[in-house]
N, C-alpha and C positions, 0 to 999 in steps of 0.2 A: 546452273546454266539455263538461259532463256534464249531459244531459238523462233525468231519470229518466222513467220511464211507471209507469200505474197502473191496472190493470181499474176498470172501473166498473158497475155495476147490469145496464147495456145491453151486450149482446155486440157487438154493433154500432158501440161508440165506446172507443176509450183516451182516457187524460187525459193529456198530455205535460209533463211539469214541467222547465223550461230552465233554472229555479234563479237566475231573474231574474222583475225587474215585465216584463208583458206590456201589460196595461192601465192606464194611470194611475189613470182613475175609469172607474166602470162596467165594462160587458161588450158586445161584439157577436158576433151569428151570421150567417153569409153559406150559401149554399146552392148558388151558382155562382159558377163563376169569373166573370162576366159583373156579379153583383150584388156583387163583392166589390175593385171600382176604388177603394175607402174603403182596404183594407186590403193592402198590397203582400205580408204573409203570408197572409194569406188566399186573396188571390189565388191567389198561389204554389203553396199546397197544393192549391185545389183543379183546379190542372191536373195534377195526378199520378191518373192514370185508376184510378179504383176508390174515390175520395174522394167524398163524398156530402156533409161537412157539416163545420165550421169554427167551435167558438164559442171564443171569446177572451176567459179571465179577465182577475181582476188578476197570477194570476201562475200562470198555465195554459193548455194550450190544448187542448182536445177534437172530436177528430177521430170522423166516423163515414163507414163504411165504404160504398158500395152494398152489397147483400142477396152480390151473386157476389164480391167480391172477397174477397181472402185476407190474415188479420194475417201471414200468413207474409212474404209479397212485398209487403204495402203499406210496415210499418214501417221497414225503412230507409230505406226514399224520402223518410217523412216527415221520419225522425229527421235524413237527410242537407240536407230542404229546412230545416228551424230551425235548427239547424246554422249552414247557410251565410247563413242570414240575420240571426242575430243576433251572428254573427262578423263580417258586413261591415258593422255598423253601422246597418239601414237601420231604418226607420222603421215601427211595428207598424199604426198608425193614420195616415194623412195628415193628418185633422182630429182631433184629440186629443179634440175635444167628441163623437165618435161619434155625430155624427150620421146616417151611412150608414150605417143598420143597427143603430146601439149600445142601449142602454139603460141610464139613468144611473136609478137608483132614486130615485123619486120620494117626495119627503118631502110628507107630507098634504098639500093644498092648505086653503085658506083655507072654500072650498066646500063639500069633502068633509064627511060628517055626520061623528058622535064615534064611528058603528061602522066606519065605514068609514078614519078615521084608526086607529082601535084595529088591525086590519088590517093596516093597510099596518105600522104599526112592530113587531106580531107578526112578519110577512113577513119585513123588513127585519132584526130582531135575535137571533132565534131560527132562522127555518126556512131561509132565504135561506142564509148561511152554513152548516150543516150539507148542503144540496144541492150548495153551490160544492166539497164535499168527492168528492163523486160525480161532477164535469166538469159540471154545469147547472149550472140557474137555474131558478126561478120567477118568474112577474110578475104581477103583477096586474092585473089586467081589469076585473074591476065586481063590485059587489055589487046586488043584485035578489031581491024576494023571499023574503031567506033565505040563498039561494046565493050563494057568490064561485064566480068564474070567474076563472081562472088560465092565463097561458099556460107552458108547460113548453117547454124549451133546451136547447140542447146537449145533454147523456148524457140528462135526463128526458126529451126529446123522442121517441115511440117505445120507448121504454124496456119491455119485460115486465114492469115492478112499478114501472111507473109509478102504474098505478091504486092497487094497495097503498099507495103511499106518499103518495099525494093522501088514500085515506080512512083508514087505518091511523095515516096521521103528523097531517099538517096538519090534516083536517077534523077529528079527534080534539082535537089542540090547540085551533084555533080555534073549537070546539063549547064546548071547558072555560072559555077565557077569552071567550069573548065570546058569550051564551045568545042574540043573535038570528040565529048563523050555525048554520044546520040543516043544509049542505051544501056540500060541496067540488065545481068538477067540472073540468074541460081544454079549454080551447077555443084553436082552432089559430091 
């Protein structure tokens, strides 16, 4: 098995690519090993000391670092724990629905107004994928006033140009196509 890696935006996270599906549908993030009994890799990696953070694409996995740790001495541990987990077969997600912890992107609801469906399928077909390029994710939160609210993943999470790419990318975008959204912002 050859698992490639790839800087991402944030110095803080690599993206590991294991050159297989990781997630069937959706994505999930785990933050401890403790909150991560859904995901038996997840778990796995974040007991290797100096792991902070764990999100899992459809065919990725994006690791971030605590502040002290080192890519020098984290990365083989990691590269060594996916490695031996998807060499011995086991299972990425125990609930495949991702439920603990996942997010399966949510197609408009029935509810939602026509700006706030505009939105989400903006999200969903344009911006969503070009982030999953980066080890994140965006999600969407709410729309109020104007503003959407976003939650950011994985590499976006913490990211140094994170902010950049909320107003620079997205709020850009979704100012051009849809004239009632005045502002982008992050909410955790």
């Amino acid at each position: 098995m050859f698992i490639q890696t790839e800087q991402t935006p944030n110095p803080a996270s690599l993206k590991f690519l294991p050159g297989c599906e990781v997630m069937l549908r959706g994505n999930a993030e785990f933050k401890t090993a403790g909150d991560a009994h859904a995901s038996p890799l997840a778990e796995r990696l974040l007991k290797i000391a100096g792991v902070a953070g764990v999100f899992l694409g459809k065919d990725f996995i994006t690791v971030t670092k605590a502040d002290a740790a080192d890519w020098t001495a984290l990365k083989p541990l990691i590269l060594g724990a996916i490695m031996e987990h998807f060499t011995t077969g086991q299972k990425v997600m125990l609930n495949e629905d991702a439920e603990h912890g996942g997010h399966i992107p949510s197609a408009a609801a029935e509810t939602d107004s026509d700006v706030v469906k505009q939105i989400k399928e903006l999200l969903d077909t344009r911006i969503r994928p070009i982030v999953a390029q980066d080890g994140g994710d965006i999600v969407f939160s709410s729309f109020e006033g104007g503003v959407v609210y976003l939650h950011m993943r994985g590499a976006c999470a913490g990211c140094p140009s994170s902010t950049a790419t909320l107003k620079a990318g997205i709020e850009k975008m979704l100012k051009h196509f849809i004239p009632e959204v005045e502002e982008v912002r992050a909410v955790n």
